[in-house]
C-alpha positions in Angstrom: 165.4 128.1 108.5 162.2 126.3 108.8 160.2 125.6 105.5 156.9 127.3 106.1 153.5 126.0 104.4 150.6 128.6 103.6 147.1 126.9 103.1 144.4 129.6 103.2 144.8 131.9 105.8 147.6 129.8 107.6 151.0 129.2 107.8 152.2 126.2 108.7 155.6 125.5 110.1 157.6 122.0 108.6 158.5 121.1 112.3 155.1 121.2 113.2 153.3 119.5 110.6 155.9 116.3 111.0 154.8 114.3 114.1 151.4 115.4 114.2 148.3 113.3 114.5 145.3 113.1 112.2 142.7 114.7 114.6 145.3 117.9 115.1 145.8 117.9 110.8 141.9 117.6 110.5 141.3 120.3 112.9 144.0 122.8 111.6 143.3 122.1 107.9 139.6 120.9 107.8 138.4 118.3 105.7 141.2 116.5 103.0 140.1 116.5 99.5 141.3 113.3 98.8 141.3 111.3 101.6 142.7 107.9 101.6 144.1 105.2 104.6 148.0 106.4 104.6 147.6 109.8 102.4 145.3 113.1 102.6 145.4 115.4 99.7 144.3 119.2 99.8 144.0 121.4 97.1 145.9 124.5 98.4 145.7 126.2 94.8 144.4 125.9 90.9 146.1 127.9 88.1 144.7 127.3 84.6 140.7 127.5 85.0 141.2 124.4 87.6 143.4 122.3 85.2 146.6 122.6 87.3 146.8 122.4 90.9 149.3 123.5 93.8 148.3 119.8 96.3 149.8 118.9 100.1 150.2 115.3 100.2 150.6 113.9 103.8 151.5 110.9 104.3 150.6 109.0 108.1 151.8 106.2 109.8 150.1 105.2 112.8 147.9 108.7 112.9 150.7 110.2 112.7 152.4 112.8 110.2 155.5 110.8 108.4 156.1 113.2 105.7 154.7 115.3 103.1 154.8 116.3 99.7 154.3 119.9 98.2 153.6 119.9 94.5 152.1 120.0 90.9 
């Protein structure tokens, strides 16, 4: 079964968020919180008056979706 990846009021399947471009991310997602040349961050939660957060790191090579990580 397919990991699935809920960010606001989507859910996002694994095998569609590998292999997908920057402009398709930016459009699904909006506007990275952290945004750097190979890695966008978003925020999908905080716990703990904003001290802890739930982050999406994507990590791109060529425009492109390589991998992600979901975590603390």
């Amino acid at each position: 079964m397919d990991k699935q990846i809920q960010f606001k009021e989507i859910i996002i399947e694994e095998d569609m968020l590998i292999g997908s471009s920057m402009e398709i991310i930016g459009s699904l997602l909006g506007e990275p919180d952290r945004k750097g040349h190979d890695e966008w961050v978003y925020v999908i939660d905080k716990y703990c008056f904003g001290l802890i957060k739930k982050r999406l790191h994507l990590f791109f090579f060529q425009e492109k979706v390589r991998d992600y990580y979901l975590g603390m």
